[in-house]
N, C-alpha and C positions, 0 to 999 in steps of 0.2 A: 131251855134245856134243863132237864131234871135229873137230881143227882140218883144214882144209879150204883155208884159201888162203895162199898162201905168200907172202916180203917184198914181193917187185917188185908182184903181184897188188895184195896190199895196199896200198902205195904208190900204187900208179893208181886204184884204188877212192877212197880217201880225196881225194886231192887233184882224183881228175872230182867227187866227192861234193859235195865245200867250194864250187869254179868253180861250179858248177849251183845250189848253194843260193843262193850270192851275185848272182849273174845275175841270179835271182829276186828276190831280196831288193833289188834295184836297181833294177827295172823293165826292164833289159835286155831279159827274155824274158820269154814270160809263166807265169804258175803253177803251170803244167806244172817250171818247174824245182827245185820241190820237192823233186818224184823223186828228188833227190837224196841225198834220206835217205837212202834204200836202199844204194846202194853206201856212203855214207857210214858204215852201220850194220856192215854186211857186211865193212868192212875193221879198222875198231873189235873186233870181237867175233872174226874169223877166220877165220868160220865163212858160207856160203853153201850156202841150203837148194838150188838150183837146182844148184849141184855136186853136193851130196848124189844128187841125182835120178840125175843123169845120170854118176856114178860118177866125175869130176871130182875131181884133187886137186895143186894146184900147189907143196902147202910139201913137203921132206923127209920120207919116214919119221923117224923116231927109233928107236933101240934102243932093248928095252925093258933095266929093271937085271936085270942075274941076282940071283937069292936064295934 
């Protein structure tokens, strides 16, 4: 699996993720804000399959090592 989202992305995944789980988890809104796994997961791991699709990549290449 290749990494796929970069700091900032990441950073906004996680922290809509966390707000949308807790909303939920409050009664704020309703169940629907679960969903928030998803970003929440996707920032965790690095990795978004919906980038993948659509050819999407917001973190740095890397050099690979010479050997």
């Amino acid at each position: 699996m290749n990494l796929n989202v970069g700091t900032t992305d990441r950073v906004i995944r996680i922290l809509a993720g966390l707000a949308l789980i807790a909303l939920a988890a409050t009664g704020r809104i309703g169940w629907w804000g679960y969903i928030g796994v998803i970003p929440l997961l996707t920032g965790v791991f690095r990795f978004c399959p919906a980038y993948l699709l659509f050819g999407i990549r917001t973190c740095p290449m890397t050099k690979a090592p010479r050997g």
